[in-house]
N, C-alpha and C positions, 0 to 999 in steps of 0.2 A: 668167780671164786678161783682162787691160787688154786694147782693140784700136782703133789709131788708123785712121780712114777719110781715104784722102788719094784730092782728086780733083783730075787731071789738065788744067790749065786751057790752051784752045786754044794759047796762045804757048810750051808747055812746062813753065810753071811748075807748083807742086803747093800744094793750099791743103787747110787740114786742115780736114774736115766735121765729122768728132766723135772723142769718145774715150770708151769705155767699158766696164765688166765684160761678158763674151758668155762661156755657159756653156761646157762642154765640147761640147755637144752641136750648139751651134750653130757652134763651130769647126771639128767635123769633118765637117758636113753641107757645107764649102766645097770637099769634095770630089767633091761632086755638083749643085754649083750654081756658073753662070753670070752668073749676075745677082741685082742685091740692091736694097731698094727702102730710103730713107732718107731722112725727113723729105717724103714724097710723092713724091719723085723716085727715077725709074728709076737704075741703073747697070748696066755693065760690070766686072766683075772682072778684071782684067790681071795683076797678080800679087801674090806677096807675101811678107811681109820677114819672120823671125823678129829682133828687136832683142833679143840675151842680154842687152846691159848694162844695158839699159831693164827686162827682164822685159816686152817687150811683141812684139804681132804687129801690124805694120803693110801692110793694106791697101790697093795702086793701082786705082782706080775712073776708068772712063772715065762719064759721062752719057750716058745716048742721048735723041735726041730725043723727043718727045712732039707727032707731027705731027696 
């Protein structure tokens, strides 16, 4: 299944990180995980959108810091 990563930018806005095939296995491991790391960068997982008309699953990611 396609899977869009949308991260959550300070002022509200939503900016797309990536899009791409993720197996069965790793869709449903998002029932056991909190955080996701992509392209180096930490995230937060906030929630997420089944798109039918898309055939897709879209992703809200907060960043966290890296102090």
């Amino acid at each position: 299944m396609s899977v869009i990563l949308m991260e959550k930018m300070p002022d509200g806005t939503l900016r797309q990180i990536e899009e791409r095939l993720w197996t069965m296995n790793m869709i449903t491991s998002l029932e056991h995980v909190n955080y996701i790391i992509v392209g180096s960068q930490e995230y937060e997982t906030v929630e997420g959108r089944l798109n039918v008309d898309l055939g897709k699953l879209e992703l809200l990611l907060v960043p966290l810091r890296n102090e």
